[in-house]
mmCIF file of the N, C-alpha and C atoms, coordinates in Angstrom:
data_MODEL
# 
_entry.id   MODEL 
# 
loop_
_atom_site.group_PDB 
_atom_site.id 
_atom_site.type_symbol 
_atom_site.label_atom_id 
_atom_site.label_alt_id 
_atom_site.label_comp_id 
_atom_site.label_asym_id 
_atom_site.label_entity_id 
_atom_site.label_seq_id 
_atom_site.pdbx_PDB_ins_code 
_atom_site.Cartn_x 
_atom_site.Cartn_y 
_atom_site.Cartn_z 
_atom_site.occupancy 
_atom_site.B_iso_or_equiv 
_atom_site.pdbx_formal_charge 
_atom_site.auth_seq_id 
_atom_site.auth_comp_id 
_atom_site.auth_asym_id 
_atom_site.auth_atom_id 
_atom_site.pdbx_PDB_model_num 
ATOM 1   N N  . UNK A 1 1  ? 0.838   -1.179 0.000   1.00 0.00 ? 1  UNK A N  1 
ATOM 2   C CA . UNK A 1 1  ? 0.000   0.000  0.000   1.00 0.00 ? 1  UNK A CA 1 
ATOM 3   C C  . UNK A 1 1  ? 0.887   1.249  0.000   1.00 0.00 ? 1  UNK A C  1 
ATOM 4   N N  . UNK A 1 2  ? -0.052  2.148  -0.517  1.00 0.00 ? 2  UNK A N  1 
ATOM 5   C CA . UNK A 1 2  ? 1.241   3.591  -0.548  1.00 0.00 ? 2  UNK A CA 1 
ATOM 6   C C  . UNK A 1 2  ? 1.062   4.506  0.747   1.00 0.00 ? 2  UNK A C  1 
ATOM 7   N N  . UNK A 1 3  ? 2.286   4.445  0.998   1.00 0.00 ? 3  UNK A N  1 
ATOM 8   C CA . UNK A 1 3  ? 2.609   5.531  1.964   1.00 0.00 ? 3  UNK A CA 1 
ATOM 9   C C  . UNK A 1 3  ? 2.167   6.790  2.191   1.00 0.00 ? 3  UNK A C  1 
ATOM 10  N N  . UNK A 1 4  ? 0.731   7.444  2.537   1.00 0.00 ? 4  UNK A N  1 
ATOM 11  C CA . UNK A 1 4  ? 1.059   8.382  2.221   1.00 0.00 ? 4  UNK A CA 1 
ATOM 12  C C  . UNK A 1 4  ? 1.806   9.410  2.851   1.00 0.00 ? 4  UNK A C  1 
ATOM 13  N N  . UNK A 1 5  ? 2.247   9.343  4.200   1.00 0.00 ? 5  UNK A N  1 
ATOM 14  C CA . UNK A 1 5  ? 3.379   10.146 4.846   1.00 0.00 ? 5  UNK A CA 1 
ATOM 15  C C  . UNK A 1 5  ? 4.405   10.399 3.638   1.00 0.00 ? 5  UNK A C  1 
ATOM 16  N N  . UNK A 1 6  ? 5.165   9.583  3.010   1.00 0.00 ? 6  UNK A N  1 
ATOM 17  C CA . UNK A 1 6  ? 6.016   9.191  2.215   1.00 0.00 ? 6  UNK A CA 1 
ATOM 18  C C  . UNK A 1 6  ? 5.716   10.406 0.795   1.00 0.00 ? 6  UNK A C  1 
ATOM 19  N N  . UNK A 1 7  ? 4.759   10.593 0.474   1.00 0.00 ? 7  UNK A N  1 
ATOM 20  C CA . UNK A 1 7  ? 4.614   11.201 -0.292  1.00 0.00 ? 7  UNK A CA 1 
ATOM 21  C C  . UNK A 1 7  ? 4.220   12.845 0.215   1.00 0.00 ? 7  UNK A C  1 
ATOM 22  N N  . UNK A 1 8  ? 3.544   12.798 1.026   1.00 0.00 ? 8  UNK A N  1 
ATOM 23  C CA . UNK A 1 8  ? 3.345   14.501 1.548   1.00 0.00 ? 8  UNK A CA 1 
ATOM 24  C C  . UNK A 1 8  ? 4.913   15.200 1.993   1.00 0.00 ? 8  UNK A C  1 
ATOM 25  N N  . UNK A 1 9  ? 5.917   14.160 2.242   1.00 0.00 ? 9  UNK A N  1 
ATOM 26  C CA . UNK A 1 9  ? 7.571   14.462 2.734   1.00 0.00 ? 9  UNK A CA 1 
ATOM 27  C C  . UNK A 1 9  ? 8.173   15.077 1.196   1.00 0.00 ? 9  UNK A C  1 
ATOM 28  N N  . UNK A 1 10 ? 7.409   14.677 0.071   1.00 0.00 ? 10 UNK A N  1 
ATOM 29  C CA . UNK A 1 10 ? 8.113   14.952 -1.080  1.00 0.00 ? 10 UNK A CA 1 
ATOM 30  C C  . UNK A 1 10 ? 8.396   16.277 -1.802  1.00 0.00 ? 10 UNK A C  1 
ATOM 31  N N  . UNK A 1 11 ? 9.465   16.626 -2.370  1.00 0.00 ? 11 UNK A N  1 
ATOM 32  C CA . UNK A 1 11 ? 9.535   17.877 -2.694  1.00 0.00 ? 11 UNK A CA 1 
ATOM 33  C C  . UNK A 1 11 ? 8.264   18.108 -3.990  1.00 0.00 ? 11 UNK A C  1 
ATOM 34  N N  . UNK A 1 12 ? 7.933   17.578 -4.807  1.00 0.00 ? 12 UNK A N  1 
ATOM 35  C CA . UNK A 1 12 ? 7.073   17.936 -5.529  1.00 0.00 ? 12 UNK A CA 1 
ATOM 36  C C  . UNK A 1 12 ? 5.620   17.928 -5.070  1.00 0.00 ? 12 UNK A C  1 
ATOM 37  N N  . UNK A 1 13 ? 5.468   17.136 -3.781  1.00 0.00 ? 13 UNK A N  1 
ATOM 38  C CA . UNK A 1 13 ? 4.192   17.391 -3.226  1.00 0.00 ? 13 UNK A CA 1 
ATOM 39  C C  . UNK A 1 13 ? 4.243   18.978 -2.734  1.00 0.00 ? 13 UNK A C  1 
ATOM 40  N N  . UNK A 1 14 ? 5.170   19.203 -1.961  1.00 0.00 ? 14 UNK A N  1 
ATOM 41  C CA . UNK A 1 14 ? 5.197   20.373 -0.922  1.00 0.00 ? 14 UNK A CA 1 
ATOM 42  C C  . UNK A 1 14 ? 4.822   21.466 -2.327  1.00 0.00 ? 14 UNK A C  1 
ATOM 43  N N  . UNK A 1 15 ? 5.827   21.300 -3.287  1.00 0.00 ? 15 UNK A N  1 
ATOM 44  C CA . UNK A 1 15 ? 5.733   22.139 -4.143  1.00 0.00 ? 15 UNK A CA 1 
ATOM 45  C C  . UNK A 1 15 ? 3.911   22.418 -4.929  1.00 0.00 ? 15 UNK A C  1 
ATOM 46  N N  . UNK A 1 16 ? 3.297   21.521 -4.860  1.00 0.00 ? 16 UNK A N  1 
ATOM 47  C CA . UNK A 1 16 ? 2.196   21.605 -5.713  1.00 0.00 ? 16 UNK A CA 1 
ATOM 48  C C  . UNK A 1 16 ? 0.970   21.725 -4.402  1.00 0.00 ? 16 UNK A C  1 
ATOM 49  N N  . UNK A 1 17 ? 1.405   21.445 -3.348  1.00 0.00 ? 17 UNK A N  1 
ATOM 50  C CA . UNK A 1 17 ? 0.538   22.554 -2.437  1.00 0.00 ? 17 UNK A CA 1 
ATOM 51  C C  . UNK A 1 17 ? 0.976   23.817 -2.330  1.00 0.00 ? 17 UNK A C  1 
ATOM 52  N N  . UNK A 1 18 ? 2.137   24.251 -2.463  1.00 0.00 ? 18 UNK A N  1 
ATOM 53  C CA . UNK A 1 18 ? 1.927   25.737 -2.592  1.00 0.00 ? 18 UNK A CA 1 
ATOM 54  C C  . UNK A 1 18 ? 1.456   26.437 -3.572  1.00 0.00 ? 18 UNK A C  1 
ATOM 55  N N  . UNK A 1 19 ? 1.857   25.623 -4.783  1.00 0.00 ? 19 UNK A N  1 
ATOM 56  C CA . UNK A 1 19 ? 0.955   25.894 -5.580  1.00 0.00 ? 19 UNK A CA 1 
ATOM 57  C C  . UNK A 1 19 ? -0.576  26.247 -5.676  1.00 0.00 ? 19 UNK A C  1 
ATOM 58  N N  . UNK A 1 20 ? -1.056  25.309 -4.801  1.00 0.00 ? 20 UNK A N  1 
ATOM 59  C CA . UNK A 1 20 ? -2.765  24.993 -5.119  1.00 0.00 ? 20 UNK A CA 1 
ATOM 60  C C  . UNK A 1 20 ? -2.897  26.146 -4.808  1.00 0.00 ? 20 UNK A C  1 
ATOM 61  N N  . UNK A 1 21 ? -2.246  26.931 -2.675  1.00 0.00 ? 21 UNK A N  1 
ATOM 62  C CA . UNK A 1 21 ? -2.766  27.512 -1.990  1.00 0.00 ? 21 UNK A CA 1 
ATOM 63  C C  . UNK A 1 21 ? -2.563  29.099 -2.869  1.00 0.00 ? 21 UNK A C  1 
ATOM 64  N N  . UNK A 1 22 ? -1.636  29.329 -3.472  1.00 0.00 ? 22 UNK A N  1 
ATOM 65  C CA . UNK A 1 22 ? -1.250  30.392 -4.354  1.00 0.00 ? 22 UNK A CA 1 
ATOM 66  C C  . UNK A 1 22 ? -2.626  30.852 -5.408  1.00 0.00 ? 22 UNK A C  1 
ATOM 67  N N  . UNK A 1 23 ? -2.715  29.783 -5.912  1.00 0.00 ? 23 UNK A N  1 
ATOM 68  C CA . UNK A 1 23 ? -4.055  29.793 -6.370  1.00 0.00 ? 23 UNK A CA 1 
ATOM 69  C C  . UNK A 1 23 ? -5.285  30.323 -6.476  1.00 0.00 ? 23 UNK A C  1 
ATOM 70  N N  . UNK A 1 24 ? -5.450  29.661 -4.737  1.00 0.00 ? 24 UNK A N  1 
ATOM 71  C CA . UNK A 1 24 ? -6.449  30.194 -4.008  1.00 0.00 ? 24 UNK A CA 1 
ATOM 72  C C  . UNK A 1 24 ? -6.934  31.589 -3.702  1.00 0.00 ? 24 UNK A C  1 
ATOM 73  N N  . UNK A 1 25 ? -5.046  32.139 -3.215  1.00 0.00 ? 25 UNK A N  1 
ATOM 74  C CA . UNK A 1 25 ? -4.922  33.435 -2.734  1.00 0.00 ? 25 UNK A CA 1 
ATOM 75  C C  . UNK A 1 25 ? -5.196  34.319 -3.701  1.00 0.00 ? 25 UNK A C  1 
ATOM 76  N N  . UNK A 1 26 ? -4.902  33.900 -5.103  1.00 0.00 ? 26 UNK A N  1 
ATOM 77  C CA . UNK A 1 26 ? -4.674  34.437 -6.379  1.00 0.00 ? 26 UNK A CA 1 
ATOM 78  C C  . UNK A 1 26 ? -6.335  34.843 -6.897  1.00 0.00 ? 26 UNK A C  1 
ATOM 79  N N  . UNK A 1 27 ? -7.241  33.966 -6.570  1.00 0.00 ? 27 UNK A N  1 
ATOM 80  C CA . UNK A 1 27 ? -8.811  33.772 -6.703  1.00 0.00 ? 27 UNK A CA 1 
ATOM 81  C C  . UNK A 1 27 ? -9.681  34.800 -5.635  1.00 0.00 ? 27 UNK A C  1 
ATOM 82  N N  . UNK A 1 28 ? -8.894  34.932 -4.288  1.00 0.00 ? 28 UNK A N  1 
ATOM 83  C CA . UNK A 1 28 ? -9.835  35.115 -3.284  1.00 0.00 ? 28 UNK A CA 1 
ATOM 84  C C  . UNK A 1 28 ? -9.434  37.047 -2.873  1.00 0.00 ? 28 UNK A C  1 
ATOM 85  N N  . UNK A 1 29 ? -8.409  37.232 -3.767  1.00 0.00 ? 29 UNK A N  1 
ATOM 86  C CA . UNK A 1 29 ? -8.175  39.082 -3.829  1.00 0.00 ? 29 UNK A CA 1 
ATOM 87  C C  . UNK A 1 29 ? -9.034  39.623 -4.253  1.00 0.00 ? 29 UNK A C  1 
ATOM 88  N N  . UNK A 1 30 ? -9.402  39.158 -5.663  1.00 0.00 ? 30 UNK A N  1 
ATOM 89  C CA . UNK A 1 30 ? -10.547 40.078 -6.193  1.00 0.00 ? 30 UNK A CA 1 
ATOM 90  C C  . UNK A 1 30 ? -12.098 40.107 -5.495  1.00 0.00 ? 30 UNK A C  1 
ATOM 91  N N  . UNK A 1 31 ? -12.091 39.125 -5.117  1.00 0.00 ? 31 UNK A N  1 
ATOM 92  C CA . UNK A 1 31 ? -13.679 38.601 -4.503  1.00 0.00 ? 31 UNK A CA 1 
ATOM 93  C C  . UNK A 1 31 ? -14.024 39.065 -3.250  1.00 0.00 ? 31 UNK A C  1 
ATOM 94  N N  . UNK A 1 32 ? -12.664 39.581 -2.594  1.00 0.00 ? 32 UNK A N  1 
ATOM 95  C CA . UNK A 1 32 ? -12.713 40.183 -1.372  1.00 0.00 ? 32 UNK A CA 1 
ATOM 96  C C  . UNK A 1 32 ? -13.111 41.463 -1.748  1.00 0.00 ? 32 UNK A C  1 
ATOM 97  N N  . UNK A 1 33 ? -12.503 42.001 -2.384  1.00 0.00 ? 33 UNK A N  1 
ATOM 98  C CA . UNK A 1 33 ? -12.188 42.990 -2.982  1.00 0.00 ? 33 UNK A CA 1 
ATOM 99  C C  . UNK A 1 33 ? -13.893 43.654 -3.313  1.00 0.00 ? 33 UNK A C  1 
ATOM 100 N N  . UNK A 1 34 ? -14.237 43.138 -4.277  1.00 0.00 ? 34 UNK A N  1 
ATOM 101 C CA . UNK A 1 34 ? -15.409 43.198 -4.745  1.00 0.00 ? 34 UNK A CA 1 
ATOM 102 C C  . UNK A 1 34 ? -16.314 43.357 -4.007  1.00 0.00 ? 34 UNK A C  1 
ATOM 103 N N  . UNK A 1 35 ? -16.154 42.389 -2.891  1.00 0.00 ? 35 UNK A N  1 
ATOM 104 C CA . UNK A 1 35 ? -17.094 42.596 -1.890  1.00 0.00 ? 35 UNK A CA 1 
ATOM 105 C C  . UNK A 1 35 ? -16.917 43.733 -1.012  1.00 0.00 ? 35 UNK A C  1 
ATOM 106 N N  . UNK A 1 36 ? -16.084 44.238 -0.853  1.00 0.00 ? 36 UNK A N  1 
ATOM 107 C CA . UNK A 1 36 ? -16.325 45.757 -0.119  1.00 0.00 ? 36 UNK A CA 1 
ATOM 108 C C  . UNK A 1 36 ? -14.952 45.997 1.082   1.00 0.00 ? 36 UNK A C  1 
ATOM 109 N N  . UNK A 1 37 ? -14.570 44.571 0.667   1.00 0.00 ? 37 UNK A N  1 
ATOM 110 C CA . UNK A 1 37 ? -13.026 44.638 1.820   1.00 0.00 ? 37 UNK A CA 1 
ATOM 111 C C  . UNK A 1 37 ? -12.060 45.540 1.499   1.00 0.00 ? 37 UNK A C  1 
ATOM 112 N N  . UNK A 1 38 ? -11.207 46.681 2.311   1.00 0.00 ? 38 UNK A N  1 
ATOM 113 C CA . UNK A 1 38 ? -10.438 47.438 1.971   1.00 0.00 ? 38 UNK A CA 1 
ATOM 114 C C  . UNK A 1 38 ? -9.083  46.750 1.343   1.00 0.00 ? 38 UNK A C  1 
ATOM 115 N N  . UNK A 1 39 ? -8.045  47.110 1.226   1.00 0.00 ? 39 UNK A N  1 
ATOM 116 C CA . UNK A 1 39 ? -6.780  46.423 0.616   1.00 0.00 ? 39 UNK A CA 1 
ATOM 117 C C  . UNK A 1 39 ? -6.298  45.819 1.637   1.00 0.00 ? 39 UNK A C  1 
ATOM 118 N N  . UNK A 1 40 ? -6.264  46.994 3.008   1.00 0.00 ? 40 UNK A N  1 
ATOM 119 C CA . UNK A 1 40 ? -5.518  46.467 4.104   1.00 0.00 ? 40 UNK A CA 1 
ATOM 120 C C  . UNK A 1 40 ? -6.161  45.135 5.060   1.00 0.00 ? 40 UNK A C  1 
ATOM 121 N N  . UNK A 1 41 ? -7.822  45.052 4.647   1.00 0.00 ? 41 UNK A N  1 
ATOM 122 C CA . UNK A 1 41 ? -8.605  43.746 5.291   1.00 0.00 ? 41 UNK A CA 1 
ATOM 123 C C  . UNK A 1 41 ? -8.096  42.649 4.502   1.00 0.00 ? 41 UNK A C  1 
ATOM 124 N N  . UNK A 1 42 ? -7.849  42.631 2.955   1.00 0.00 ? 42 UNK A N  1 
ATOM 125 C CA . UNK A 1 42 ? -7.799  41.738 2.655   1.00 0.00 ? 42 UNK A CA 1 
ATOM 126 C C  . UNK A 1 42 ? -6.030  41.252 2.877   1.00 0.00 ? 42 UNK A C  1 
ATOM 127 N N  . UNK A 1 43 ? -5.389  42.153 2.734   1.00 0.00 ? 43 UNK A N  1 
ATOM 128 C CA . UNK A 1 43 ? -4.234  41.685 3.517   1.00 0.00 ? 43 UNK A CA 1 
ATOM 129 C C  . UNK A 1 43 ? -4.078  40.706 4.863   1.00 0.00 ? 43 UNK A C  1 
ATOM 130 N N  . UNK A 1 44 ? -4.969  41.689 5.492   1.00 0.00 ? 44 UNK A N  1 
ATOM 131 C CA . UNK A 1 44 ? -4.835  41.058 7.074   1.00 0.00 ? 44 UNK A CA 1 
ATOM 132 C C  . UNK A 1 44 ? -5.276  39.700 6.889   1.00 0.00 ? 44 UNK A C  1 
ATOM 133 N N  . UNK A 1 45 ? -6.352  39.623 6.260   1.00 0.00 ? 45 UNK A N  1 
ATOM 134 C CA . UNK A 1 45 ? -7.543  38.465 5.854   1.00 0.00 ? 45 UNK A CA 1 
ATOM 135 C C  . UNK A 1 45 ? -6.676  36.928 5.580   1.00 0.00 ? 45 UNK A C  1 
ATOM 136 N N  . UNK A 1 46 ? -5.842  37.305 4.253   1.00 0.00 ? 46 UNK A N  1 
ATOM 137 C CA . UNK A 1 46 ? -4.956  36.095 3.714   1.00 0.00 ? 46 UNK A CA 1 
ATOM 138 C C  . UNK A 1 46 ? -3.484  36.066 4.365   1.00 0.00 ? 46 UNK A C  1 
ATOM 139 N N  . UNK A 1 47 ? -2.979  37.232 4.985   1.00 0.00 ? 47 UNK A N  1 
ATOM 140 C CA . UNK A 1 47 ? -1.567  37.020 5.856   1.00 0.00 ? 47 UNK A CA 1 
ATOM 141 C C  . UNK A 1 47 ? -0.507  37.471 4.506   1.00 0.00 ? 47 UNK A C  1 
ATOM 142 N N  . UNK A 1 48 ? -1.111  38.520 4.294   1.00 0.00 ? 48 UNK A N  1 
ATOM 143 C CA . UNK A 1 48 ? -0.221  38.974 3.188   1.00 0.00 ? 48 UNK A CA 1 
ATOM 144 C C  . UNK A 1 48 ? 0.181   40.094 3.007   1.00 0.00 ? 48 UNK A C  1 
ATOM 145 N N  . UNK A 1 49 ? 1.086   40.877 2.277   1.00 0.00 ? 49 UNK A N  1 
ATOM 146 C CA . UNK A 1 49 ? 1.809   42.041 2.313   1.00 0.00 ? 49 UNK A CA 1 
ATOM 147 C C  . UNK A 1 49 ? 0.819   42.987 1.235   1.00 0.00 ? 49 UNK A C  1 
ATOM 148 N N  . UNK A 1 50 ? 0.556   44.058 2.082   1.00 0.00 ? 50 UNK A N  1 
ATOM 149 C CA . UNK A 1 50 ? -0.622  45.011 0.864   1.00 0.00 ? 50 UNK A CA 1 
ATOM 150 C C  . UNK A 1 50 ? 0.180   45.045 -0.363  1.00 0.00 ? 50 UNK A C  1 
ATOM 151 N N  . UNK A 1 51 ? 1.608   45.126 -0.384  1.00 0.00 ? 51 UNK A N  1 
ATOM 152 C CA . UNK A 1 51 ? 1.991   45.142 -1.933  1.00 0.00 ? 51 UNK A CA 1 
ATOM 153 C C  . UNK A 1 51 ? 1.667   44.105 -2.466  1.00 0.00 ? 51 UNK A C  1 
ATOM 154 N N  . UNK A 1 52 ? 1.716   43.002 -2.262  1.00 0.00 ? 52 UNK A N  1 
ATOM 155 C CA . UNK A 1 52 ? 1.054   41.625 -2.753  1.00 0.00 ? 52 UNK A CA 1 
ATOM 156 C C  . UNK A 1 52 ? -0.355  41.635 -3.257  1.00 0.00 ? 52 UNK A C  1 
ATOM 157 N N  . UNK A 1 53 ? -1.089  42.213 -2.027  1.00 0.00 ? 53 UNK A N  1 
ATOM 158 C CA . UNK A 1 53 ? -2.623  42.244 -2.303  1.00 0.00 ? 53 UNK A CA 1 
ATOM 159 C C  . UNK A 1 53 ? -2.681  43.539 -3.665  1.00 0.00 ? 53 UNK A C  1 
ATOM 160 N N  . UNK A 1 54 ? -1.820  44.520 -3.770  1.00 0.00 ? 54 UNK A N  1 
ATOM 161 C CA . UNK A 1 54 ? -2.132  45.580 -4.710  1.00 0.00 ? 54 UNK A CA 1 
ATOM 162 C C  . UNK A 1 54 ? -1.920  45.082 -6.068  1.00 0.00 ? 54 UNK A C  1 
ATOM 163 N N  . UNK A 1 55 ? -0.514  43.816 -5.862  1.00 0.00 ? 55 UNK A N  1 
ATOM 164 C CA . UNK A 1 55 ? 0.096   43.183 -6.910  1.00 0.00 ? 55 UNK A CA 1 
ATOM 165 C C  . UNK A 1 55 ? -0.984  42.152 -7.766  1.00 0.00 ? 55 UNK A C  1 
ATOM 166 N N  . UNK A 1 56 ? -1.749  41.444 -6.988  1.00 0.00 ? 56 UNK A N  1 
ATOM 167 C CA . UNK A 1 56 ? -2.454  41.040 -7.760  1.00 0.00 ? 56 UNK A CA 1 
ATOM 168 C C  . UNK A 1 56 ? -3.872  41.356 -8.326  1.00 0.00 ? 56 UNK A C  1 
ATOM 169 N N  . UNK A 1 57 ? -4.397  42.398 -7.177  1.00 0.00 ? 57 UNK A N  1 
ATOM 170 C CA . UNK A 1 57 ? -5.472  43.286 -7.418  1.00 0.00 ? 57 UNK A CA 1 
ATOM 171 C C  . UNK A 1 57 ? -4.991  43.654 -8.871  1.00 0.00 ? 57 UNK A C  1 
ATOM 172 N N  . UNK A 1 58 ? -4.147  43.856 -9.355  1.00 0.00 ? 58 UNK A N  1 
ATOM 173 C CA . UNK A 1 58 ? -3.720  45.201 -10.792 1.00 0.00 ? 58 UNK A CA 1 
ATOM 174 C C  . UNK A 1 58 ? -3.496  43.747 -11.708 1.00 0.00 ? 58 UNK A C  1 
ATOM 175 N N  . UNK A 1 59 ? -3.079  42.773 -11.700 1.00 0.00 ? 59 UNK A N  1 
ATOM 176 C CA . UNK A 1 59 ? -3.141  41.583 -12.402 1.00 0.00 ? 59 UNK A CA 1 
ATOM 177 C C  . UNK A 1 59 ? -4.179  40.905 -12.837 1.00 0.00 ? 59 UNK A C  1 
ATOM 178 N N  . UNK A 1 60 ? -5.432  41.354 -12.241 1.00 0.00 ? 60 UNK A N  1 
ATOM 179 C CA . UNK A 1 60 ? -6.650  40.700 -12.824 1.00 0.00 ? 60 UNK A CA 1 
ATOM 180 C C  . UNK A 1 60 ? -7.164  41.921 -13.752 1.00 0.00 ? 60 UNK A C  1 
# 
């Protein structure tokens, strides 16, 4: 049977959850956004740097 400890230890796992969560973060700026959250809520919101949140706010 497969391990899965064995596989969550792996560098391409680790890598493709940060991925997913990037994703996520990448999805959930504008929607905050939209909804009426300031830059600095949605910062606080995802644990992120307002230049980040401005960075991808201007990317969509």
């Amino acid at each position: 049977m497969l391990n899965v400890n064995f596989i969550k230890g792996t560098k391409v796992y680790q890598e493709a959850k940060e991925e997913g969560a990037l994703e996520v973060t990448v999805k959930l700026v504008p929607k905050l956004l939209q909804k009426g959250f300031s830059i600095q809520e949605v910062a606080d919101i995802l644990e992120l740097d307002i230049e980040e949140v401005r960075k991808i706010a201007r990317e969509q």
